[in-house]
N, C-alpha and C positions, 0 to 999 in steps of 0.2 A: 504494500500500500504506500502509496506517495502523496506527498499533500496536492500535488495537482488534480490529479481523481477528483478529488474530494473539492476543491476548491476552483476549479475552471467553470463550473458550470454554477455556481454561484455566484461569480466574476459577471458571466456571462449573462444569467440572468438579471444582475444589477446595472447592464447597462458597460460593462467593460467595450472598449474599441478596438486598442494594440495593448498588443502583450507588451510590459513592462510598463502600462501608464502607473499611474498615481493609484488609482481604484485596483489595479493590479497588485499591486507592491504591499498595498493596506488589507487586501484578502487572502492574499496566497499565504503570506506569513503566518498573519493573522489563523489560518485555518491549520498551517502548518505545525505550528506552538499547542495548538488543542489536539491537534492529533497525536502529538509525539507525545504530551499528557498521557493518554491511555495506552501508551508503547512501553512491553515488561522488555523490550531490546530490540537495537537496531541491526539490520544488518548494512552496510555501506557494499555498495560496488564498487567495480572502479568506474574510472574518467573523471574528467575535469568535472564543479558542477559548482557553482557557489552558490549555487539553494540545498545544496548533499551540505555541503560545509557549514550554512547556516543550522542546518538541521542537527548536525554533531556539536556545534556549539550548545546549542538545547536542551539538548540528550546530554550531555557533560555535566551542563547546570545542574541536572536534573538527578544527576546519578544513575542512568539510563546502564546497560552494558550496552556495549558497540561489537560487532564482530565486523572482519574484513573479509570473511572468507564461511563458507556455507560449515566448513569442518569444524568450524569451531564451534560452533552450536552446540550445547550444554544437550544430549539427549540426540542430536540428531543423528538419523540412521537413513542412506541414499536408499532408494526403493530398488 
């Protein structure tokens, strides 16, 4: 789950135009911050992202676990 999911179409219905406006910036976050609230750990991929970055700031704040890698999942088993 990523906060765009969750928040594009929120954006959107509020009347958003271009991605990165003002109404952009104040929802994405905005919805990104609640989401990562109800997050028991993240998993981060790679590439560049400075919304992935903003997000791990968060998660940090927050005492979130981070993994970088699917193996390191506390419990998980590849099917």
């Amino acid at each position: 789950m990523i906060g765009e999911w969750v928040a594009l179409p929120i954006w959107n219905i509020a009347g958003g135009q271009t991605i990165g406006d003002e109404l952009y910036d104040e929802i994405l976050h905005l919805t990104a911050g609640r989401l990562i609230e109800r997050c028991v750990a993240i998993l981060r991929l790679p590439g560049a992202s400075n919304g992935a970055d903003n997000d791990l700031r968060l998660t940090h704040e927050r005492g979130i676990p981070v993994y970088y890698n699917i193996d390191e999942i506390p419990h998980y088993q590849p099917a």
